[in-house]
C-alpha positions as CSV (number, residue, x, y, z in Angstrom):
1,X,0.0,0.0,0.0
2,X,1.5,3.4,-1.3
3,X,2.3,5.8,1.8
4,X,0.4,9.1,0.9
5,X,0.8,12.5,2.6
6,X,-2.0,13.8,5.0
7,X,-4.6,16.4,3.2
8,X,-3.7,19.7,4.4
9,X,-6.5,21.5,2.7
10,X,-9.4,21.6,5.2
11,X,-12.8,22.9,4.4
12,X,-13.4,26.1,5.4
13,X,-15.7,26.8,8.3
14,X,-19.6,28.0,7.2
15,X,-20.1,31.5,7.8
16,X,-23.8,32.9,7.2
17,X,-22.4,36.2,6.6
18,X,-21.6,35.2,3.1
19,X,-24.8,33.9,2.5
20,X,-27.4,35.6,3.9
21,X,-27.6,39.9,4.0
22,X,-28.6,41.3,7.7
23,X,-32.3,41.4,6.8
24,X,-32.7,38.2,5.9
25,X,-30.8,36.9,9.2
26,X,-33.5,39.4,11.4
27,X,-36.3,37.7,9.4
28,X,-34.7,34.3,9.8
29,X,-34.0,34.9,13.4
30,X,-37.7,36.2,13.9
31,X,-39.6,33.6,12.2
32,X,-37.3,30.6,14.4
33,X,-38.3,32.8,17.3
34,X,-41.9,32.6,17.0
35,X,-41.6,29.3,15.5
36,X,-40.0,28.2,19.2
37,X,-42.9,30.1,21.0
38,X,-45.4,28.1,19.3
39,X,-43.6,24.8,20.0
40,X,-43.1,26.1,24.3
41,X,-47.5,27.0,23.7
42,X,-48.2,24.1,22.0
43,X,-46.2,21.9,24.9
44,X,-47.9,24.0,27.4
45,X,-51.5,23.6,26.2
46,X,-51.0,19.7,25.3
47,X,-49.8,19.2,29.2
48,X,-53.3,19.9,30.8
49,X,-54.6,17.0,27.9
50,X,-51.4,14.5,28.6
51,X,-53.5,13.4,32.1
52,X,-57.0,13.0,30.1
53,X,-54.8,11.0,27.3
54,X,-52.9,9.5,29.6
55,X,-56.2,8.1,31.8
56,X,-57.7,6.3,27.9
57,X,-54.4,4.9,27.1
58,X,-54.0,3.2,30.0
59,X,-54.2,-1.2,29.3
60,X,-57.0,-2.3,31.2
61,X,-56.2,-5.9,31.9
62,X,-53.1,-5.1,34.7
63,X,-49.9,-7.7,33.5
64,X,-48.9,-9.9,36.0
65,X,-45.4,-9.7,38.0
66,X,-43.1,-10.8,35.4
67,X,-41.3,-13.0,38.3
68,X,-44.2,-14.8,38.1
69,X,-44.1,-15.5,34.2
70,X,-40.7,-16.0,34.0
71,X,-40.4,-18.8,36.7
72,X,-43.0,-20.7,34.7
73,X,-41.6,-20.1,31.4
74,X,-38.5,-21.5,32.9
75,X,-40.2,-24.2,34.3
76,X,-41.8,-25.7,31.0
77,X,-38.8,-24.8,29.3
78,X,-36.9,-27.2,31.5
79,X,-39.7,-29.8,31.0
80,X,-39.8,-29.4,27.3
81,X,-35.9,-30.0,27.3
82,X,-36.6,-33.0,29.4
83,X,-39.3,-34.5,27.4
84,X,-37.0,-33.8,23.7
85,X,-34.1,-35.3,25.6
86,X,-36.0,-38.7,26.5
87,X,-37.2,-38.4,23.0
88,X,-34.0,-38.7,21.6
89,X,-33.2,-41.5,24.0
90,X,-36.0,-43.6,23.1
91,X,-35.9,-43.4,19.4
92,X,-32.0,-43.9,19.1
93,X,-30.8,-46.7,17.5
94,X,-28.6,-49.4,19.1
């Protein structure tokens, strides 16, 4: 593999000065600024709802301790293993 010298040309930074004039950075800067007031309103107003949406979305059958389920999915696991392993056994041939 040929040794090749680093790149010492970076890419120069952005700068928005070049792109945009000063009035179109006020207007830019104005419409994010209302656009991030009606995102804080928006979050505000959908708060007082998140309890109400909250209540509907809850699952009304309760799940189970998952101790519970995962002792007797360990348990049949075990007794499936068993039962393939006597299986096996039985129906080797000699």
């Amino acid at each position: 593999m040929a040794v090749v010298p680093k790149h010492e040309d970076q890419h120069p930074r952005y700068d928005p000065k070049k792109d945009f004039t000063n009035d179109q950075m006020h207007r830019f800067t104005e419409v994010a600024n209302k656009a991030q007031q009606r995102k804080e309103a928006l979050g505000s107003r959908t708060s007082t709802f998140a309890s109400v949406k909250e209540k509907a979305m809850r699952p009304i059958v309760r799940p189970k301790k998952e101790k519970v389920n995962t002792l007797r999915y360990t348990i049949w696991l075990v007794v499936a293993c068993v039962t393939g392993l006597w299986l096996m056994y039985m129906t080797s041939t000699n």
